[in-house]
C-alpha positions as CSV (number, residue, x, y, z in Angstrom):
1,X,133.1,156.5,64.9
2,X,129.4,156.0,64.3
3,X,127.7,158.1,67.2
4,X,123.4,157.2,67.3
5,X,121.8,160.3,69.8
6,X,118.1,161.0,70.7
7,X,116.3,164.3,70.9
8,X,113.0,164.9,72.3
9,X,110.7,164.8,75.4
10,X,109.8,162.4,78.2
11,X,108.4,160.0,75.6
12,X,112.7,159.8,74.3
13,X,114.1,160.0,77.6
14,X,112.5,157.0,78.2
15,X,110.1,157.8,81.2
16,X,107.6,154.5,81.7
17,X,111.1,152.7,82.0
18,X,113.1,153.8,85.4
19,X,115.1,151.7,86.7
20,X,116.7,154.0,89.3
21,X,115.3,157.3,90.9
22,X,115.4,159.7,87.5
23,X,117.3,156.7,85.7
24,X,115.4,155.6,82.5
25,X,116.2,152.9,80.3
26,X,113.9,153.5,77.1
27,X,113.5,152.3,73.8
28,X,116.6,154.1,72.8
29,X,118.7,151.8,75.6
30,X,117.1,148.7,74.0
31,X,117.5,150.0,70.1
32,X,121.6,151.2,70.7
33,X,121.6,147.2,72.4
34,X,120.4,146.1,68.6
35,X,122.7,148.1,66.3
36,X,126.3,146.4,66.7
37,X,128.2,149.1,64.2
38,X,127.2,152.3,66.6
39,X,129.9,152.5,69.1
40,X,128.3,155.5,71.1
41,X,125.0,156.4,72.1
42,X,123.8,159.7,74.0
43,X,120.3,160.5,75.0
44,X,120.2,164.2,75.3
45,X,116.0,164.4,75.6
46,X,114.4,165.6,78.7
47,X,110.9,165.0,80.3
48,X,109.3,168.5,79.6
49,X,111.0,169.5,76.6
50,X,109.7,171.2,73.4
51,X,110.6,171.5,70.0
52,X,112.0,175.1,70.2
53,X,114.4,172.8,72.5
54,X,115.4,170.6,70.6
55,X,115.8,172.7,68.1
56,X,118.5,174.8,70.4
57,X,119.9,173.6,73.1
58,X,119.7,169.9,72.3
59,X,120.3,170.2,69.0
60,X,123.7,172.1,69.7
61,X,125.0,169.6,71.6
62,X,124.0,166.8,69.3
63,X,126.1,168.5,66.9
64,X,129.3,168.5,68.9
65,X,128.7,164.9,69.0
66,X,128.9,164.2,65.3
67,X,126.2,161.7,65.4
68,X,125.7,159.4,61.9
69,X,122.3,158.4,63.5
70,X,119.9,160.8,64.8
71,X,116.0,159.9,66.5
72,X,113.8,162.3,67.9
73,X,110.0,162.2,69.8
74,X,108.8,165.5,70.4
75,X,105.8,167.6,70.3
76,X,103.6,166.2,73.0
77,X,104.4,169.5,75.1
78,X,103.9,171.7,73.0
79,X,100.0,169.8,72.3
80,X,99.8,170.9,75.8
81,X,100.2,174.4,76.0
82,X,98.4,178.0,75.3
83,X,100.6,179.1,72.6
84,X,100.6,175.9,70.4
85,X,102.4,177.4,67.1
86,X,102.4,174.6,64.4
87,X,104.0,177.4,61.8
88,X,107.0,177.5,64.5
89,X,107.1,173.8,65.0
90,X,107.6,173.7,61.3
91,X,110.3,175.7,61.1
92,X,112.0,174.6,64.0
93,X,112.0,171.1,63.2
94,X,112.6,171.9,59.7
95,X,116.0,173.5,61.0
96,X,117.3,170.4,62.7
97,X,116.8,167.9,60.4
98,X,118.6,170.6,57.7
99,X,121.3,170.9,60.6
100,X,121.9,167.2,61.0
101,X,121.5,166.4,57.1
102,X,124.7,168.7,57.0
103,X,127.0,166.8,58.7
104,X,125.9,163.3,57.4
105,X,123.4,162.4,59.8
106,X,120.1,159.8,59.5
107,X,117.4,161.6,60.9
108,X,114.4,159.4,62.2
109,X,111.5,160.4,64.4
110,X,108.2,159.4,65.7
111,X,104.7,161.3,64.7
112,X,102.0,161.0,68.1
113,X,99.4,158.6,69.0
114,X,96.2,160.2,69.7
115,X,96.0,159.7,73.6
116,X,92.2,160.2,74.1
117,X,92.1,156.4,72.6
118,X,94.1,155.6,76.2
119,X,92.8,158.0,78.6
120,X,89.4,158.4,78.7
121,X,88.3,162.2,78.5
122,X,85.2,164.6,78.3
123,X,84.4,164.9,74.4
124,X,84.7,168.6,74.6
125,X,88.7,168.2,75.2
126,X,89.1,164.9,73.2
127,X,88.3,166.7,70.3
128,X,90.4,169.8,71.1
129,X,93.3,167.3,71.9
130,X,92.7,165.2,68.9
131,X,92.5,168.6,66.8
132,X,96.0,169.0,67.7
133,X,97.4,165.8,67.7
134,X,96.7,165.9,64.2
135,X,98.3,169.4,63.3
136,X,101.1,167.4,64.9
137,X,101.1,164.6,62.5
138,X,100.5,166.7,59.9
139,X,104.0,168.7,60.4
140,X,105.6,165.0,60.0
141,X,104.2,164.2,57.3
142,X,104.9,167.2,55.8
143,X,108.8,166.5,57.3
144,X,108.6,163.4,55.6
145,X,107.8,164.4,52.1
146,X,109.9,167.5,51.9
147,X,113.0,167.2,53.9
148,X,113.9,163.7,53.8
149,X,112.8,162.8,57.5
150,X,112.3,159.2,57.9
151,X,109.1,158.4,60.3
152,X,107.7,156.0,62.2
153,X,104.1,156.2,62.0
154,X,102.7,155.2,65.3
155,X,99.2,155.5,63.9
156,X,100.0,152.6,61.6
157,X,100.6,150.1,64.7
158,X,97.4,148.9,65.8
159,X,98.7,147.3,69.3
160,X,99.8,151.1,70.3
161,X,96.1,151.2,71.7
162,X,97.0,147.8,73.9
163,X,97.0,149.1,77.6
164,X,99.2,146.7,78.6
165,X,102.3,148.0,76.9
166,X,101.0,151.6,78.8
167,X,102.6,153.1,82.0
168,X,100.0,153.3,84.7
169,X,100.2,157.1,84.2
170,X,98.8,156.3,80.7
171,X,101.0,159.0,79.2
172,X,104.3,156.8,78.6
173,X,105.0,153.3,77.3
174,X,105.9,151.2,80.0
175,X,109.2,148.6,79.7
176,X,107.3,146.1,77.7
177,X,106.2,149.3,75.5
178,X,109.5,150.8,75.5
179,X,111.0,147.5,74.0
180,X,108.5,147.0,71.6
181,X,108.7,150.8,70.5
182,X,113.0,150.0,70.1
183,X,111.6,146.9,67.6
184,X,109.4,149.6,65.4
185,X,112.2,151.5,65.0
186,X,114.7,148.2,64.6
187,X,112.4,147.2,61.7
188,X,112.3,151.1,60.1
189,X,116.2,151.0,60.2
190,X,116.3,147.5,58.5
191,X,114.4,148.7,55.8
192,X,116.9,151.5,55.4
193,X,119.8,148.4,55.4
194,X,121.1,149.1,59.1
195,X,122.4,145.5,60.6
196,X,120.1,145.7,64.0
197,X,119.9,142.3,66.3
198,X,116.8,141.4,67.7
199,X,115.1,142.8,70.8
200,X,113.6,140.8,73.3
201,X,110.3,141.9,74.8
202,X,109.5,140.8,78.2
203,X,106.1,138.6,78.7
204,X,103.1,141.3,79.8
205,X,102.6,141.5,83.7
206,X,99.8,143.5,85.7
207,X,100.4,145.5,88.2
208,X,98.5,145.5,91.1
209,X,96.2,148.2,91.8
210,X,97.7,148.9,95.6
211,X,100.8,149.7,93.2
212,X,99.4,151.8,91.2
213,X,97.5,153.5,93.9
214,X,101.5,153.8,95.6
215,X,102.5,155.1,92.4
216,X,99.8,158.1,91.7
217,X,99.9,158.9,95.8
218,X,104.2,159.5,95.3
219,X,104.3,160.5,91.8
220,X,101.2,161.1,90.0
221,X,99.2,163.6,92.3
222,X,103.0,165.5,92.6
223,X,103.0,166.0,89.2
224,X,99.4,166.6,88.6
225,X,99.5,169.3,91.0
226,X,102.7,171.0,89.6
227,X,101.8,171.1,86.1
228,X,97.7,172.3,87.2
229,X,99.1,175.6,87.6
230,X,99.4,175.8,83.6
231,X,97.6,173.1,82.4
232,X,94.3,174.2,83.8
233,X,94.1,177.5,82.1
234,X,94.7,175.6,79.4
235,X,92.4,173.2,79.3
236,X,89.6,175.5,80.3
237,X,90.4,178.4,77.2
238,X,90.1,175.6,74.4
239,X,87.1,173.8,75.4
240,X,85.3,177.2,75.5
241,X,87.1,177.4,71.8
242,X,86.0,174.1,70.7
243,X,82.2,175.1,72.2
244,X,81.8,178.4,70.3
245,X,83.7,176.8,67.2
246,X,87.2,178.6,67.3
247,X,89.0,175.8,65.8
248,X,91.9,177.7,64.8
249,X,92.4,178.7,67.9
250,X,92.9,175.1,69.1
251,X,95.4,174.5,66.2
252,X,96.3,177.0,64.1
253,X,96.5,176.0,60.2
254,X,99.4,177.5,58.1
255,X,100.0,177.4,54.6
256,X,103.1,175.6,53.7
257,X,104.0,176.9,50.7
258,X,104.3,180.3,52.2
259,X,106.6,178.6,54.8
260,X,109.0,177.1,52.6
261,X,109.1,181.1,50.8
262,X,110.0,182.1,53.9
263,X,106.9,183.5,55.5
264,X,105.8,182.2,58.6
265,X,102.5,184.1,58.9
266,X,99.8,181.9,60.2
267,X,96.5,181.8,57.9
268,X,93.1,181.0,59.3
């Protein structure tokens, strides 16, 4: 039975694309839609997750499942927090894909965007979130050459950028983004001969701005002020990094070699 699951964060669970309260379609709905020889299809991502997550608890289950066709978007979370830990990123990721390889399964993910390109930002904390963004990408491409991960390079798809495929929080793909992020991945399988169908993509509409207003009144300032608590701290400790020059504070550098021996120590 050929079994296709997700891993990952909000960006995988498909949030930009509800169709119900906490029901998401996604790009994975629309991509499972397009492959007609998988016969099951389980998103296990959930908004908030990390990579040592995935790594664990989503990764155990995904096992159980058997999958022959495994996708994964993470690391937007971990971009987001105090203890950003590339070396462990590495490793984690490193140990799913290795996991997955064993039984048989296609491993795909996504690298990130660079989000200051969408949201407009101070420079101070565009450069400290660009700083990491790019450790990120680096850890994929590093995935890619040496462990047989197959990417999608977001970077490499100008119309990312195009704010009408955007949510109106500006942190998730909306439908139309969703469905055009299934067709990236559609044309990434073809090219590793998977039979996909095509995707339709619905016409760009606008939104009005009374519902976007109704949308950050119910859900954007609830969220905002949940997540302040640890995002503000945050925030404030790496622009005073990125001020006095304490780049590998804001993203840590590690030497891969030294990881692939088996030492994780982090090198300046």
């Amino acid at each position: 039975m050929s079994t296709f699951v997700i891993l990952g964060d909000s960006a995988a669970a498909g949030v930009g694309d509800q169709v119900d309260e906490g029901i998401f379609k996604g790009w994975g709905h629309y991509l499972f839609s397009a492959l007609p020889k998988m016969v099951e299809y389980h998103n296990l991502s959930r908004p908030g997750a990390r990579v040592a997550e995935v790594a664990t608890v989503q990764l155990e289950i995904a096992l159980e499942l058997k999958p022959s066709l495994a996708i994964f978007i993470v690391g937007g979370n971990d971009v987001l927090r105090n203890n950003f830990n590339p070396t462990e990123m590495y490793e984690n990721l490193v140990f799913t894909i290795k996991r997955l390889h064993e039984i048989g399964c296609d491993v795909y993910a996504m690298n990130l965007h660079d989000p200051s390109k969408i949201i407009p930002l101070p420079r101070v904390l565009k450069k400290v979130l660009q700083r990491r963004v790019f450790a990120v990408n680096k850890i994929y491409e590093l995935l890619q050459e040496r462990h047989d991960l197959k990417l999608l390079n977001i970077t490499d798809i100008p119309e990312v950028y195009d704010k009408q495929i955007w949510h109106v929080d500006r942190m998730h793909p909306n439908k139309i983004g969703h469905q055009k992020l299934a067709t990236y991945f559609a044309e990434l399988l073809r090219k590793e001969r998977y039979r996909t169908h095509p995707i339709y993509v619905d016409s760009p509409t606008r939104s009005s701005k009374i519902e976007n207003w109704r949308w950050m009144i119910q859900k954007g300032t609830p969220w905002f002020a949940k997540r302040s608590i640890d995002l503000f701290p945050v925030i404030i400790f790496l622009s005073i990094c990125e001020l006095l020059g304490l780049t590998d504070k804001i993203a840590p550098t590690f030497d891969i070699a030294k990881l692939e021996a088996g030492d994780s120590q982090l090198i300046a």
